[in-house]
N, C-alpha and C positions, 0 to 999 in steps of 0.2 A: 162553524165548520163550513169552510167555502175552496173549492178547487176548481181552478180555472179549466175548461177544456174548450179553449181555444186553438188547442191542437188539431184536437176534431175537426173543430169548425172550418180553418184553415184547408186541412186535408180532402174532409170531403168536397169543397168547395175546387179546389185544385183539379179536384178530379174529373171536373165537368170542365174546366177551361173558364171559371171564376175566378176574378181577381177584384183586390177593391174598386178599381175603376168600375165595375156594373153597377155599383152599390147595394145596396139592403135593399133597396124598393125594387127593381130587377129582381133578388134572388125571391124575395117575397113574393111577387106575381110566380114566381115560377115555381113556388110550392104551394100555393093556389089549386096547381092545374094538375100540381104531380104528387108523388108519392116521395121526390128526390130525398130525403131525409129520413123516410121510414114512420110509424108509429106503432102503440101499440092500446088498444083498446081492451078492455075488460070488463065483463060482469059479476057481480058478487050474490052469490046465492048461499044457501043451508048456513047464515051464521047464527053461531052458538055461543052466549056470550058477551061480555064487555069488552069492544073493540075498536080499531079506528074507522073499520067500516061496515055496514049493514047490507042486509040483504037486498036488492034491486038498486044497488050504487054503481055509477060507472067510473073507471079508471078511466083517464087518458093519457099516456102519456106522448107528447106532442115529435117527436124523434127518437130515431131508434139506431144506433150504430152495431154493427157485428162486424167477425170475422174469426178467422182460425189462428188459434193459441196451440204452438207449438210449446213446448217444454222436452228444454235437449239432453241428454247425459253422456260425459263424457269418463274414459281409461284413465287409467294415472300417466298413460303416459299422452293424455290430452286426445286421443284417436275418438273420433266420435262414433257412438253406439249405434246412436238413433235418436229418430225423436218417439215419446214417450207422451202416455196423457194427450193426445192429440185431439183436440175437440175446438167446441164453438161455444164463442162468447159473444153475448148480444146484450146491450144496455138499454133501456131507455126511460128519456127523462122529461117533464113537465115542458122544458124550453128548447124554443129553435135552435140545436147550436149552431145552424150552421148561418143564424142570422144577427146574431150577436156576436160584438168585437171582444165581449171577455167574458161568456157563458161560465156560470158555477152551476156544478153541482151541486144541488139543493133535493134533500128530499121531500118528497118519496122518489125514489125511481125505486126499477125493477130491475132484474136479472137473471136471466135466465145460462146456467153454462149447463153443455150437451157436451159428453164423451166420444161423439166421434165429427166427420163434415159432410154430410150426406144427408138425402130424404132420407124420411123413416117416421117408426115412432117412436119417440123415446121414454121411459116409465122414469116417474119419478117415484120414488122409494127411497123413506129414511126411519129408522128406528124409533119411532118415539116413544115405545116402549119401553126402551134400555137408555133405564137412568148414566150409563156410562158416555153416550150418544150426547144427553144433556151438559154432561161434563165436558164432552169436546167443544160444543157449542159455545159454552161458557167462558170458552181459554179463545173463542176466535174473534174478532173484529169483523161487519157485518160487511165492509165494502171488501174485504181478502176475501170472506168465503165468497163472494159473488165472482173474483176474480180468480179464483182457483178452483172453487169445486168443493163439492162433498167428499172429504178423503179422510173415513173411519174406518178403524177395523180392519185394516190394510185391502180397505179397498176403494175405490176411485168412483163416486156415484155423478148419475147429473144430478143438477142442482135449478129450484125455482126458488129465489125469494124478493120481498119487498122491502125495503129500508122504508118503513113511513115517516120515522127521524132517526140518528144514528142511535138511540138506546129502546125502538120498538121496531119489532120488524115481523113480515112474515115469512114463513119455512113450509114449502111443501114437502108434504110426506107422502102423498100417493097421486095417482091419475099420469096422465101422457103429455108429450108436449109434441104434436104430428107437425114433422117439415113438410111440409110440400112443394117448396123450392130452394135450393141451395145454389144461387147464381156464384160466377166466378168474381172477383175483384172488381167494385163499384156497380155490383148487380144486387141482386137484395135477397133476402132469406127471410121464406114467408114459412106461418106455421098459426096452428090451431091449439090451444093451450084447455086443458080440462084439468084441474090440479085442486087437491085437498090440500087446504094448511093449516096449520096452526098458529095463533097470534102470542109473539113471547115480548118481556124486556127483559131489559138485563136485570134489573132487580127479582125477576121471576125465576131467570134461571139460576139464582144466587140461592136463593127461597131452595128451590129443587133440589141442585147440589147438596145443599145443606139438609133434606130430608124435613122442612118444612111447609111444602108444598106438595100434591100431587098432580103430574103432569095429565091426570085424566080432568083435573080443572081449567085448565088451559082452553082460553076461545079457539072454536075450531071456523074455518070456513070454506068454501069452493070458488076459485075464478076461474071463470071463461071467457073467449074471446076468441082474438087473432093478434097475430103480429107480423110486422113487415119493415124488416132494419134493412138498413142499405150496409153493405160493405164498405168499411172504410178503414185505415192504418190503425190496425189491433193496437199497436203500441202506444198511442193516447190513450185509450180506452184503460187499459192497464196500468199506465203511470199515474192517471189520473183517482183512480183507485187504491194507488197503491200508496199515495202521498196524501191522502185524505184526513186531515186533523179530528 
């Protein structure tokens, strides 16, 4: 499973007035000194469980892209309503992208999507008590729900989780994800992540569905940190995701 997002790399790169003539060593000194790509950093505490990760391990992931995901709906007679589900999608992954000429996504990355574009706090909460919740989950692909969201129950949640490869991953189910800054277009969106998850694969939620498992055995655990993506053209981020084998 490999997806080029050399679109990114490209994009944000443009955005600064980067071309290949600087080359990689240029843009490398120049994320040396800055933040220009984002990251996102994590701690792992209270795990519970057989998992990928343990208590007092650090996540890093080495860039971080965001920006606001619009989703439009339109009349039959094409007049447009509005845009709808208006929120912020932030990625981030192991590798430079903006220093490599053909960057894959390779897990783990992480994901975090938020319901609106603004500071705030925003809670993360998901059912994992209602076996019907594990059924949704079961019918989803891990890199869609990162790029659309939590939307059970006819309702539209934020969403935290980890792809550690595409058949484990983690789902948080409780705690905040605090912005503290939401810049405009190639500015960055910084935020303080405090979140419960739970560690699933897909053979687990197969297990559950099927009423062979209990979802109270499910590894549980807590990541903290920070995170700080740069703004850059959502719609990489998105296709990239979307086209993911």
């Amino acid at each position: 499973m490999k997806k080029r997002l050399l679109a990114i790399a490209t994009a944000v790169a443009c955005m600064f007035g980067f071309t290949s003539c600087d080359g990689i060593e240029g843009l490398e000194n120049l994320i040396e000194q800055t933040d220009l790509i984002g990251h996102m950093t994590l701690t792992a505490s209270n795990a519970v469980g057989t998992q990928a990760y343990n208590s007092g391990d650090t996540l890093h992931f080495k860039s971080a892209v965001a920006n606001v995901k619009l989703d439009t709906i339109f009349l039959d007679d094409q007049a447009t309503v509005g845009n709808i589900n208006v929120g912020t999608l932030m990625v981030g992954t192991r590798d430079n992208l903006i220093t490599a000429d053909s960057a894959d996504l390779q897990p783990p990355f992480l994901g975090i999507n938020l319901r609106d574009t603004t500071t705030g706090v925003y809670q993360i909460s998901c059912p994992i008590n209602d076996i019907e919740f594990f059924r949704y989950l079961s019918e989803q692909d891990i890199s869609a729900l990162i790029c659309n969201g939590i939307s059970f129950d006819n309702a539209v949640g934020n969403l935290f989780a980890i792809a550690y490869d595409m058949e484990h991953y983690y789902i948080g189910h409780s705690g905040t994800v605090n912005v503290t800054t939401f810049g405009n277009d190639g500015g960055q969106v910084k935020a303080n992540v405090n979140v419960n998850a739970i560690y699933v694969s897909d053979s687990q939620l197969e297990a559950i569905v099927n009423g062979q498992l209990d979802v109270n055995e499910l590894p549980t655990i807590t990541f903290s940190g920070e995170v700080s993506s740069r703004r850059a053209n959502i719609s990489a981020v998105i296709n990239a995701l979307d086209a993911m084998e």
